[in-house]
MARRO-301959 format. One record per residue (C-alpha): residue number from 0; x, y negated, z negated. Coordinates in Angstrom, 1 decimal. Each point is the difference from the previous one (the first is absolute). Layout:
% MARRO-301959
[NUM,[X,Y,Z]],
...
% end
This chain:
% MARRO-301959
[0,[0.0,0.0,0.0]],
[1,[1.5,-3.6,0.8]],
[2,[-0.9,-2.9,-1.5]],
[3,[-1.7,-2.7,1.6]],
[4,[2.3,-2.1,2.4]],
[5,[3.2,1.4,-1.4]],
[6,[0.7,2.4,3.0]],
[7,[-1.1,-1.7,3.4]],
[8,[3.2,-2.5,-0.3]],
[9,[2.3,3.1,-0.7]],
[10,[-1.1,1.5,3.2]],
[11,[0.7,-3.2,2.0]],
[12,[3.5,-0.6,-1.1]],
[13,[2.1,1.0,2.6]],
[14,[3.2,2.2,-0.6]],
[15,[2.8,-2.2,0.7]],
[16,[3.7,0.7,-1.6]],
[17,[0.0,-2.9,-2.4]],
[18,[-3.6,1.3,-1.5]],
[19,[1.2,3.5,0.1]],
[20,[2.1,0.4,-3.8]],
[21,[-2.9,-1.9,-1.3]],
[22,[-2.5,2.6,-2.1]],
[23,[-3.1,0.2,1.8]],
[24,[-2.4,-2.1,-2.1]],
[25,[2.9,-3.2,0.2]],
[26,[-0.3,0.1,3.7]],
[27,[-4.0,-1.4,-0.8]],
[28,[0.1,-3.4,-0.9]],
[29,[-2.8,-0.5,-2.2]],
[30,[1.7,2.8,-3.0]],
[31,[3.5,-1.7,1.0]],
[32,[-1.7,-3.2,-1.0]],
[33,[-1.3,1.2,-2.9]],
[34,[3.4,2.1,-0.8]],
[35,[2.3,-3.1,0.9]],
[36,[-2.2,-2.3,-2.9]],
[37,[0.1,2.6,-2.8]],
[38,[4.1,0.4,0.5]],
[39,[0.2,-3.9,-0.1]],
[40,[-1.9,0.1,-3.3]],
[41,[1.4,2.9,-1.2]],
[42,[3.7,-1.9,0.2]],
[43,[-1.5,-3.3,-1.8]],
[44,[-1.2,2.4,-2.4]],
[45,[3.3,1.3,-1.0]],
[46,[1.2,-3.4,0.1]],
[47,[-2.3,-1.2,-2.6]],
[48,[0.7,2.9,-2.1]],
[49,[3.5,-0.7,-0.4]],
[50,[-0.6,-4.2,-0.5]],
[51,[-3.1,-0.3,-1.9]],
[52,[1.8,2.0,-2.9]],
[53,[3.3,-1.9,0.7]],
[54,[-2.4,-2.9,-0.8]],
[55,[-1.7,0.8,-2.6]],
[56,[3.6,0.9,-1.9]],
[57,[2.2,-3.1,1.0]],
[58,[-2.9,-3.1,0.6]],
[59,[-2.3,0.9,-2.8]],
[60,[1.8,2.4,-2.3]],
[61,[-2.1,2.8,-0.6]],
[62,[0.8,2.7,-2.3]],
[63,[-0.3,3.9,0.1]],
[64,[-3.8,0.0,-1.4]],
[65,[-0.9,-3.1,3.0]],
[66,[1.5,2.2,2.5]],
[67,[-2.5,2.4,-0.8]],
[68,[-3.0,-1.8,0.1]],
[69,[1.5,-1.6,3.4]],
[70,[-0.1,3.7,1.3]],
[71,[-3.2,0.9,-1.4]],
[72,[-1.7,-3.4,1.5]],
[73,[0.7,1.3,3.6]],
[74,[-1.8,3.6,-0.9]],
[75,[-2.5,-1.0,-2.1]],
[76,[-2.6,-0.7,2.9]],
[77,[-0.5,3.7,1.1]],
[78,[-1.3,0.4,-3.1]],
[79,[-2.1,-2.6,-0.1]],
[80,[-0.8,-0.5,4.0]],
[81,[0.7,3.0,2.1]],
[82,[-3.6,1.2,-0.3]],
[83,[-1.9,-3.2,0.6]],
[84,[2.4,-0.9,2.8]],
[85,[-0.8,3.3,1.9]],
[86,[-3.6,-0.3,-0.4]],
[87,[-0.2,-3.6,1.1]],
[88,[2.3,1.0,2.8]],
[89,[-2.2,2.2,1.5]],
[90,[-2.7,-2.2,0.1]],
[91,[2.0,-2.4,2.2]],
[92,[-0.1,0.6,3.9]],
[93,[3.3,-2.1,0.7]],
[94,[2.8,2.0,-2.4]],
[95,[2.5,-1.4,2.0]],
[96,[-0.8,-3.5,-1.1]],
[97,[0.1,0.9,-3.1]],
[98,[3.9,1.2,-0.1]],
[99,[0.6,-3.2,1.9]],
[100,[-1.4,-2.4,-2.7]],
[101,[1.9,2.3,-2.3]],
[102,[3.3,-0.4,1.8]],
[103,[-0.2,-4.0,0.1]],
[104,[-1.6,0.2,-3.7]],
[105,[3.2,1.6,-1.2]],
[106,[2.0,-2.4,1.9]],
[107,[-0.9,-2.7,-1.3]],
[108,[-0.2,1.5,-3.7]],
[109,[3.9,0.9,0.4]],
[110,[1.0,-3.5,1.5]],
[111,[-1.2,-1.9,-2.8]],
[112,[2.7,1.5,-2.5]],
[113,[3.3,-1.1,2.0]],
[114,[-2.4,-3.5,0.2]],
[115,[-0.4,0.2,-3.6]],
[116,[3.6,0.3,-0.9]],
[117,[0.9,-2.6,2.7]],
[118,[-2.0,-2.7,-2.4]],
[119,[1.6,1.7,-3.3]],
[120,[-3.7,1.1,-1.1]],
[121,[0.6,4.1,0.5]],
[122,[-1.6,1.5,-2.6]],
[123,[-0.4,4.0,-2.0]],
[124,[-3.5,-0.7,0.6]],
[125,[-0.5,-0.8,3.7]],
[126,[2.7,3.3,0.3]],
[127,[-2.6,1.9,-1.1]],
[128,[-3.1,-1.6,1.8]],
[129,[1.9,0.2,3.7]],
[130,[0.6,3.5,-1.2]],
[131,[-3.8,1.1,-1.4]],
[132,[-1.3,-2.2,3.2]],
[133,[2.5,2.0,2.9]],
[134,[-0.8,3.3,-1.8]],
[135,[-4.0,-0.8,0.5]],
[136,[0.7,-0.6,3.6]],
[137,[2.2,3.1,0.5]],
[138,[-2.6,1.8,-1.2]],
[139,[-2.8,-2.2,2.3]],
[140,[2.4,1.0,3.0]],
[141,[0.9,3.5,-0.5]],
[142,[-3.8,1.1,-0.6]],
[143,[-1.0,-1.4,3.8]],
[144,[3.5,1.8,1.3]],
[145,[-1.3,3.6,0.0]],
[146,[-3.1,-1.0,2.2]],
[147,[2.0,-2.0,2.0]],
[148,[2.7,2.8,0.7]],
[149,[-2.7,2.8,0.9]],
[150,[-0.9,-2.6,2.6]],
[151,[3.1,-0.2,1.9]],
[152,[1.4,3.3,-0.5]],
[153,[-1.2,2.8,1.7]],
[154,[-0.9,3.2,-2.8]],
[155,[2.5,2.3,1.3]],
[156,[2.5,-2.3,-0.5]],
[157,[-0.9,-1.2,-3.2]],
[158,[3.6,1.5,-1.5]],
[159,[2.1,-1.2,2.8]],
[160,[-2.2,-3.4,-1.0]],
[161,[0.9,0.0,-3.8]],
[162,[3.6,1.4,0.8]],
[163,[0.7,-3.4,1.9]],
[164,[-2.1,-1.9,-2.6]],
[165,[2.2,1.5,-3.0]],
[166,[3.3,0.2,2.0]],
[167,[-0.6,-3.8,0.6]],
[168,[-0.2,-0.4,-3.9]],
[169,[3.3,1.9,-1.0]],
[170,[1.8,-2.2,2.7]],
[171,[-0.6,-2.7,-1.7]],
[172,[0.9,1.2,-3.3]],
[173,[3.1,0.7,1.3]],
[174,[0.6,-3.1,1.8]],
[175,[-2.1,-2.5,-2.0]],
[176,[2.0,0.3,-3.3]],
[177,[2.8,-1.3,2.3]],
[178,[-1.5,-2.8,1.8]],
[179,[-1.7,-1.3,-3.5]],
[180,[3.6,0.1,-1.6]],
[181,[1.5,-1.7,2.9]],
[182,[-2.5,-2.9,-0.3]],
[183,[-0.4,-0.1,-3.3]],
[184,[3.6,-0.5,0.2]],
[185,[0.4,-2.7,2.4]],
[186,[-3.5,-2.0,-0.7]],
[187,[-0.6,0.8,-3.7]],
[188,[-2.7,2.5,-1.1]],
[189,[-3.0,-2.1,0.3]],
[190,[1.3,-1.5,3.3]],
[191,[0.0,3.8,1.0]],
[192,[-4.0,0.3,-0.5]],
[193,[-0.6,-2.2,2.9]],
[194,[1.1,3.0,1.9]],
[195,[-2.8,2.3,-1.7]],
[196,[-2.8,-2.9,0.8]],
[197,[1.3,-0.2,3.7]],
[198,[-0.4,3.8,0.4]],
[199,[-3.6,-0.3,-1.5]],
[200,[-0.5,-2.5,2.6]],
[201,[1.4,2.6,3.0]],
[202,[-2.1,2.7,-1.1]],
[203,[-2.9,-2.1,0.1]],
[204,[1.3,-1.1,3.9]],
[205,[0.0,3.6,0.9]],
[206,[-2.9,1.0,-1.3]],
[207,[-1.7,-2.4,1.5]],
[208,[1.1,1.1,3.5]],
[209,[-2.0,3.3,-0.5]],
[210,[-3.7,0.7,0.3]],
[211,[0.1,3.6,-0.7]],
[212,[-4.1,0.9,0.0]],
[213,[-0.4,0.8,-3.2]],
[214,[-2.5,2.3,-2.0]],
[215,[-3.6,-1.6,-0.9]],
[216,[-0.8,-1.7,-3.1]],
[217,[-1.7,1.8,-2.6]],
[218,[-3.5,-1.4,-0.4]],
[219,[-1.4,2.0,-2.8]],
[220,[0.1,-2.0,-3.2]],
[221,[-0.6,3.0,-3.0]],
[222,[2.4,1.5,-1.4]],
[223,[2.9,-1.7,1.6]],
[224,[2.5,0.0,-3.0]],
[225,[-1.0,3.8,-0.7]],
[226,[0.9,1.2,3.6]],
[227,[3.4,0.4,0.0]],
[228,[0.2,1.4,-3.4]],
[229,[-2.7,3.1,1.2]],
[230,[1.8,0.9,3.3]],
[231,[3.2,0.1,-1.8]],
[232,[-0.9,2.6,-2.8]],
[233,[-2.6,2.1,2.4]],
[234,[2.4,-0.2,2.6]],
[235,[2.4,3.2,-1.0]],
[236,[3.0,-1.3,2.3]],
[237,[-0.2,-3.5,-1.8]],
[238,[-0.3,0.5,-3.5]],
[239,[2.9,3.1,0.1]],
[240,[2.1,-3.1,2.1]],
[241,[-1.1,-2.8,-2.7]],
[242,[1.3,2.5,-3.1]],
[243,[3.1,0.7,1.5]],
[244,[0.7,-3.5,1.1]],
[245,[-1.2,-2.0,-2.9]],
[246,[2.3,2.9,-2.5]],
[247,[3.2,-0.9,2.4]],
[248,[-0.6,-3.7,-0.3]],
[249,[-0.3,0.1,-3.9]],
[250,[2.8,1.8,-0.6]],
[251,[2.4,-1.7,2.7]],
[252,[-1.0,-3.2,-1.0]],
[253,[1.3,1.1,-3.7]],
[254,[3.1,0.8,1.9]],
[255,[0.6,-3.7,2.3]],
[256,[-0.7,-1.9,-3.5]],
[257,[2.3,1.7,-1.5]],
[258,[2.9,0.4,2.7]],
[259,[1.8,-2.8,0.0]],
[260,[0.3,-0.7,-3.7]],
[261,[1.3,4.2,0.0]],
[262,[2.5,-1.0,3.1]],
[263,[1.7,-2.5,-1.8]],
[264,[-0.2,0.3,-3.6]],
[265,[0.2,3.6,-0.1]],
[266,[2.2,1.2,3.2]],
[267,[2.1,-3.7,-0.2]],
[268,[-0.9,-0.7,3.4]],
[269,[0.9,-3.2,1.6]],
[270,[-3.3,-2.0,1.8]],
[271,[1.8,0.3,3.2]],
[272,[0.3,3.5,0.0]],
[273,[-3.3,0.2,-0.9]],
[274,[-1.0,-1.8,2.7]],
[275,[1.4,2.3,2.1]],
[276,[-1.4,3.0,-1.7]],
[277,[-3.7,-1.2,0.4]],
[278,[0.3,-1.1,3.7]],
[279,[1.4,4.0,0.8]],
[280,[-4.0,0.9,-1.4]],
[281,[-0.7,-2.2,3.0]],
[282,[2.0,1.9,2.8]],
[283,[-1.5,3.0,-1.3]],
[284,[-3.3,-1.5,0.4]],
[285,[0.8,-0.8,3.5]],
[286,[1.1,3.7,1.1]],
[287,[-3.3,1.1,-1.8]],
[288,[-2.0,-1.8,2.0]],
[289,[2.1,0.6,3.3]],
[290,[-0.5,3.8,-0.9]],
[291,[-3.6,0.2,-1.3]],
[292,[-1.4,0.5,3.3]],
[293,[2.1,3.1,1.3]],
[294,[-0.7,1.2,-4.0]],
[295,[-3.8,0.1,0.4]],
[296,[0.0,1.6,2.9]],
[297,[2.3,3.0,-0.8]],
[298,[-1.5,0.4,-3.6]],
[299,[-3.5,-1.3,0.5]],
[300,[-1.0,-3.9,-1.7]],
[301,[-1.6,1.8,-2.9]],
[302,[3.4,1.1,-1.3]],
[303,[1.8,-2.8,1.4]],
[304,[-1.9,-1.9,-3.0]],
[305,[0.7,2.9,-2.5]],
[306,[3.7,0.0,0.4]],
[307,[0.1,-3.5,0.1]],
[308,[-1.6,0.1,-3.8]],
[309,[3.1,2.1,-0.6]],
[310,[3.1,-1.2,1.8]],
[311,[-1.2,-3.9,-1.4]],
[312,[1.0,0.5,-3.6]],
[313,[2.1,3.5,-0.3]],
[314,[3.1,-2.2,1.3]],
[315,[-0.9,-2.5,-2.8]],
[316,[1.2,2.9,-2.5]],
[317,[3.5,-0.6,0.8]],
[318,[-0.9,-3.5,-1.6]],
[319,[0.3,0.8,-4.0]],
[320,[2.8,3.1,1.5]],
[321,[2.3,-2.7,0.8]],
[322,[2.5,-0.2,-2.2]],
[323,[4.0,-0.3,0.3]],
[324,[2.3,-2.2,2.1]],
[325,[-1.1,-2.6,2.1]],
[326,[0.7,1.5,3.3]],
[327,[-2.2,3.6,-0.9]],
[328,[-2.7,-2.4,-1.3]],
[329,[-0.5,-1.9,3.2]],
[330,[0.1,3.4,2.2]],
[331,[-2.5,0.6,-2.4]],
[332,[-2.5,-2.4,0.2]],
[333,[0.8,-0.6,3.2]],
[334,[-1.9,3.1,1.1]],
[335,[-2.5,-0.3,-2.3]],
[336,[-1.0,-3.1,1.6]],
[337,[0.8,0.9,3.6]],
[338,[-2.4,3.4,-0.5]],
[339,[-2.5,-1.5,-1.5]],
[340,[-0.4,-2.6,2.3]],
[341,[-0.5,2.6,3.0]],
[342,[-2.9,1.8,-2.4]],
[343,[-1.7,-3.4,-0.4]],
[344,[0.0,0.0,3.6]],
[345,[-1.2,3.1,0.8]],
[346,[-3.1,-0.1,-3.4]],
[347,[-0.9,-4.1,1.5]],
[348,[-0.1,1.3,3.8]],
[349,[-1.9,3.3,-0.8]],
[350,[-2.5,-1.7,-2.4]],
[351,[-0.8,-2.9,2.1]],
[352,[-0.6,2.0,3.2]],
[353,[-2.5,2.5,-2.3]],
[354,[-1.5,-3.4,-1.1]],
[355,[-0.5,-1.1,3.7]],
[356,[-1.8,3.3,1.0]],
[357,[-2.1,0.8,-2.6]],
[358,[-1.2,-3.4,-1.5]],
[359,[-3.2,-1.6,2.1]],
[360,[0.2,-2.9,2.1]],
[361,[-2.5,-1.6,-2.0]],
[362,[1.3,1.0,-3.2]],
[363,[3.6,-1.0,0.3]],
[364,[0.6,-2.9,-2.0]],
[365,[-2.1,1.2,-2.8]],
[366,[1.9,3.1,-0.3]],
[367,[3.0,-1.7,1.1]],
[368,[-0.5,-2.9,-3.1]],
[369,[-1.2,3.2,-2.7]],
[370,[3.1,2.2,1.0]],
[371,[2.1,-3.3,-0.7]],
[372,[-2.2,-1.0,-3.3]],
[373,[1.8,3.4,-1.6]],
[374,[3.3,1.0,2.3]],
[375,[0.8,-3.7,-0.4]],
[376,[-1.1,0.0,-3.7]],
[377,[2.4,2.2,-0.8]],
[378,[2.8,-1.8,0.6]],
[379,[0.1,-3.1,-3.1]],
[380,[-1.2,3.4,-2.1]],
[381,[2.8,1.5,0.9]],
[382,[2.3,-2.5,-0.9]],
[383,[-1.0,-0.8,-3.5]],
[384,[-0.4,3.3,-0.8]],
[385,[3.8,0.8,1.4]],
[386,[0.8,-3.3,-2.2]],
[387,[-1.7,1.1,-3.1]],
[388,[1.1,3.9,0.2]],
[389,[4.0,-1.3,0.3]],
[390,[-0.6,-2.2,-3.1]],
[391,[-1.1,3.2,-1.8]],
[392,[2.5,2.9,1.5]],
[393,[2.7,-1.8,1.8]],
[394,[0.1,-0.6,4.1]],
[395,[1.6,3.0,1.0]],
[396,[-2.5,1.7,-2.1]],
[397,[-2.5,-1.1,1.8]],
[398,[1.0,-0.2,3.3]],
[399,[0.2,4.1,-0.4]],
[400,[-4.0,0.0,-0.9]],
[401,[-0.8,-2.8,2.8]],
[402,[1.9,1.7,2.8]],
[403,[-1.3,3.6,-1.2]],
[404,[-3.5,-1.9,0.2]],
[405,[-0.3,-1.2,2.9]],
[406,[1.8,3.6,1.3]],
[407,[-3.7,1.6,-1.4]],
[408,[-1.6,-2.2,2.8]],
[409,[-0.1,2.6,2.4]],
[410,[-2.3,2.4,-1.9]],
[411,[-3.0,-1.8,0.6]],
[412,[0.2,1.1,4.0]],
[413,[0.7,3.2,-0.6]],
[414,[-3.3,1.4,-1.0]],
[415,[-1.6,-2.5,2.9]],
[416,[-0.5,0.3,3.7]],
[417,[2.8,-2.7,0.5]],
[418,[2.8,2.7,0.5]],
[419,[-1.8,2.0,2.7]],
[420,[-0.6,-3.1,2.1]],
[421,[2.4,0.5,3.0]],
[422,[-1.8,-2.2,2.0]],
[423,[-1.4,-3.4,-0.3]],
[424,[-4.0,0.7,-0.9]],
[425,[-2.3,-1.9,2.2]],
[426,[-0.5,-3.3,-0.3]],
[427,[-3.1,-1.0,-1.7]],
[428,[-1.7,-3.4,2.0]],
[429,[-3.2,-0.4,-2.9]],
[430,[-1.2,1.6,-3.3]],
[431,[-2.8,-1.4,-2.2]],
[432,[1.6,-2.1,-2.3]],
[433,[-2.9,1.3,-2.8]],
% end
C-alpha cells in the first residue's frame, strides 16, 4: 500500500548518475525537503545543548540543583502536553502548519536569550521559561510528524524512511557537538544560539516547500483524550512496545544523569576525553542506522526491535566494569558507547516503522502524543531516581541496578506478537477512535 502522493514523483525521477548513490526516497523532493529541514534542526539542536548550559553556568551561575530543574524544564511538557497535543492535532486538517508555526515559535523563543544577555538582563528565570516554552513546542511539532511522514513515505519503505530520518539525527550528534564548540568558541555561547534560531527558521523554509496530502482531520469530538490511551493497551503490538520502551528509557536515563559526574569524579577523566567518548555513541548511532535496513530484512522488523532492546544497554555494563588505567578505561567505555549507540539505532528504527504500520491514520497524533505522555515521562523519572538511589548506595552501585534494568526491557516482547513480525503489518488508513 503507498501513501497518498508519496510515490508518483518517485516514479518520475529519471535515473541519471548524479541521482543514482542517492537512497531512493532522497531522489523525491518532497521527503528530501522534509529530511533536509529536520538535519538543519537537528544540528541547531545540538548547538543549543552544548550553549544553553555553558550559559546558564558562566552568565547566571547556576548551581548543581538549578542545572536540574534547567533539565527537567525542557521534559516536563510530555508529561503535562503530549496527550492534549495529539488530540488537538488530529482535529486540525493542516499538520504541516502547525510544525511551521512551531519552528518559527521556537526561533524566536531561543533568539531572545543571546538578546537578553546583549542588554545585561539574562536571567535563571527566562532559562527556564525558553526551555519549558521550546519543550511545549517540541512536543506540538513532533505529535503532527508521524502523520506527516506516513504521507510522504510509501509503507514498504517505512524503515528505509526512519533509517534516513534517525541516520540524519546521529550525524548531527556527531558533528553538531563540534560546530557548537567551534562557535561557541569564536562568538561566545549565547552568540552561538543565533545558529539554533536560524535552523528553526530553515526548517520552517523547507517545510513549507512541501504539500504532502495529508490524512483527514478527525471530526469526532467524544472521547478524544481517551483514544490513544485504548488503542495502545488493546493493541497487543503497542502496549508490549510501550513496556519495553518506557523500562529502557527509565533505567537509561538513571544511567546519562549519572554518567558524567561517574566519568570524571570516579574514572578521573578529563572533559575532553569525555567529549570524545560520548561523540563515539554517535558514530555508532550512525552505522545502526546505516545497517537497520539490511538487519530487518534478514531477521525480520519484529526482532530487529527485540535485539535492539538488548544490544542498547548490555554495552552499558562495561560502564561500572571499568576500572584501571586510563587507557583500558577508554577502550572501555568506548565500546560501551559505540555499541549502544548502534542498538538505539536498530530499537528507534524498528519501533517507529511498527508505529507507522500499525497506528491509524486518524489516530496518529493521539497515539503518537499518549505513547510520548509515558515513554517521554520516563525520562526526568529516571533521572531523579538515578540521583536519589547514588545518594543512598553509591554511583557505581547504581549504575549496576540501572543498566541491569533497562537490560530486563526486552522481556515485555517476548511473550507478544512483536518478535514473530518479519514483515511490516499492513498499514491501517482508519479505526474508530471510540
Amino acid at each position: 500500500m503507498t501513501a497518498p502522493g508519496a510515490s508518483d514523483s518517485l516514479a518520475r525521477i529519471p535515473e541519471s548518475p548524479r541521482r543514482r548513490w542517492l537512497p531512493e526516497l532522497l531522489r523525491d523532493t518532497v521527503f528530501r525537503r522534509y529530511w533536509t529541514g529536520q538535519t538543519v534542526s537537528g544540528l541547531g539542536d545540538q548547538v543549543s545543548a552544548l550553549a544553553i548550559p555553558l550559559i546558564a553556568v558562566t552568565a547566571v551561575h547556576a548551581n548543581a540543583a538549578q542545572m536540574g530543574y534547567l533539565a527537567a524544564a525542557m521534559w516536563l511538557p510530555n508529561l503535562l502536553f503530549a496527550l492534549h497535543a495529539g488530540a488537538w492535532a488530529d482535529r486540525r486538517s493542516h499538520r504541516r502548519r502547525v510544525m511551521i508555526a512551531a519552528d518559527l515559535g521556537r526561533a524566536a523563543l531561543i533568539a531572545t536569550i543571546p538578546l537578553a544577555y546583549a542588554f545585561n538582563a539574562l536571567t535563571l528565570l527566562q532559562l527556564y521559561a525558553v526551555a519549558f516554552a521550546t519543550g511545549t513546542l517540541a512536543v506540538l511539532f513532533d505529535v503532527c510528524t508521524a502523520p506527516l511522514f506516513v504521507a510522504m513515505v510509501p509503507s514498504e519503505q517505512y524503515v528505509e524512511g526512519n533509517s534516513l530520518v534517525s541516520g540524519s539525527r546521529a550525524m548531527t550528534q556527531v558533528a553538531g557537538p563540534s560546530i557548537g564548540g567551534v562557535l561557541v568558541q569564536l562568538l561566545s555561547a549565547p552568540s552561538a544560539l543565533l545558529a539554533d534560531a536560524l535552523s528553526f527558521i530553515g526548517s520552517a523554509l523547507f517545510q513549507s516547500r512541501i504539500a504532502p496530502v495529508e490524512p483527514p482531520a478527525e471530526l469526532k469530538t467524544g472521547g478524544q483524550l481517551a483514544a490513544g490511551r485504548r488503542f495502545i493497551t488493546g493493541s497487543p503490538i503497542m502496549r508490549a512496545a510501550l513496556a519495553a520502551t518506557a523500562t529502557v528509557n527509565l533505567f537509561t536515563f538513571m544511567v546519562s544523569a549519572l554518567f558524567i559526574l561517574y566519568a570524571t569524579t570516579t574514572l578521573h577523566l578529563s572533559p575532553g576525553l569525555l567529549g570524545v567518548v560520548l561523540g563515539t555513541g554517535a558514530v555508532g548511532g550512525l552505522l545502526g542506522a546505516l545497517c537497520a535496513g539490511p538487519l530487518t530484512k534478514r531477521i525480520g522488523v519484529g526482532r530487529t526491535f527485540l535485539l535492539g532492546c538488548i544490544v542498547f544497554p548490555a554495552p552499558m555494563l562495561l560502564i561500572p566494569a571499568a576500572h584501571g588505567p586510563t587507557p583500558i578505561v577508554l577502550g572501555l567505555l568506548f565500546t560501551a558507547e559505540f555499541a549502544s549507540g548502534v542498538g538505539m539505532m536498530w530499537l528507534d528504527i524498528a519501533a517507529g516503522s511498527i508505529f507507522a504500520a500499525v497506528v491509524p491514520d486518524n489516530l496518529r497524533s493521539r497515539v503518537f502524543g499518549a505513547y510520548r505522555t509515558v515513554n517521554f515521562g520516563m525520562r526526568p523519572l529516571g533521572s531523579l531516581a538515578g540521583g536519589a538511589l547514588a545518594s543512598t548506595i553509591g554511583l557505581r552501585p547504581t549504575l549496576w541496578v540501572a543498566v541491569i534494568g533497562a537490560l530486563a526491557s526486552f522481556l515485555w516482547l517476548l511473550p507478544s506478537p512483536v518478535p514473530g513480525l518479519h514483515q511490516l503489518p499492513g498499514a491501517t488508513r482508519g479505526a474508530e477512535a471510540d
